[in-house]
Steps between C-alpha positions, in 0.01 A plus 500: 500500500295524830424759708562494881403689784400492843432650829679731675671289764553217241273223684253442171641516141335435171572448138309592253530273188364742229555838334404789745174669427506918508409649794215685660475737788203495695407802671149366679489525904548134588889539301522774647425363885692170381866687394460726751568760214306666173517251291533117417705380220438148379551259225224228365629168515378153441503322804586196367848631359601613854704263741513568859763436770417576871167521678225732454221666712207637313217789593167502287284722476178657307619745202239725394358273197426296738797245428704298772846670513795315636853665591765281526819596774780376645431409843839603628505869348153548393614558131186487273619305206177463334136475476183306311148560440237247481399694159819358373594158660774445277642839460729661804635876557889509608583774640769643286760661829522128551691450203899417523552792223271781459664723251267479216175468675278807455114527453304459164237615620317603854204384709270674713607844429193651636669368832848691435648694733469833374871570506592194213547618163443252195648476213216617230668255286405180752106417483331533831199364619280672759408158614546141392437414145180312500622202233848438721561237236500733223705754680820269644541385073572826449784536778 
């Protein structure tokens, strides 16, 4: 069974043509400045299970490794839908408020913590990172 989603004004919708990974939440600055909120919560996906339908404008910029990041929006509503790295050209992040149905999506862990806004309370029970994982490879097997 695939799983759909889209933007908010319904311009660009995807399919995702394999199991759904766990989520993260992302607490660094950049999610922060991107959701416009605390937090980010996304999904790793392989990019090359994902089909597309409508146009998409992209921003890139420098992430703190020193990696190329690239959002990817609808131009019509400015929904971000996704983003890459170039650390991980075949790998994508989809943003998981995208998704059609959202009931069971909660975080298995948490990035960035030592970005938090001092008012979120984790669950002991979910591992959080104060940063990245260094071995991202290692880390998204686990999810």
């Amino acid at each position: 069974m695939a799983i759909e989603g889209g933007c908010q004004c319904g311009q660009v919708r995807y399919r995702l043509n394999a199991p759904l990974a766990k989520a993260y939440a992302c607490h660094c600055g950049q999610c922060q400045k991107q959701t416009a909120s605390a937090f980010s919560l996304a999904v790793p996906i392989t990019f090359s299970d994902l089909e597309l339908t409508g146009d998409l404008h992209t921003v890139s910029w420098e992430a703190p490794s020193g990696a190329t990041g690239t959002g990817y929006f609808c131009p019509a509503c400015g929904s971000r839908l996704f983003h890459r790295s170039s650390r991980s050209p075949h790998g994508a992040m989809l943003k998981a408020g995208t998704l059609d149905d959202t009931a069971g999506i909660t975080p298995a862990c948490h990035l960035w913590v030592s970005r938090k806004l001092p008012w979120i309370v984790l669950d002991p029970d979910v591992p959080a990172y104060a940063e990245q994982p260094a071995d991202l490879k290692a880390w998204r097997a686990l999810l």
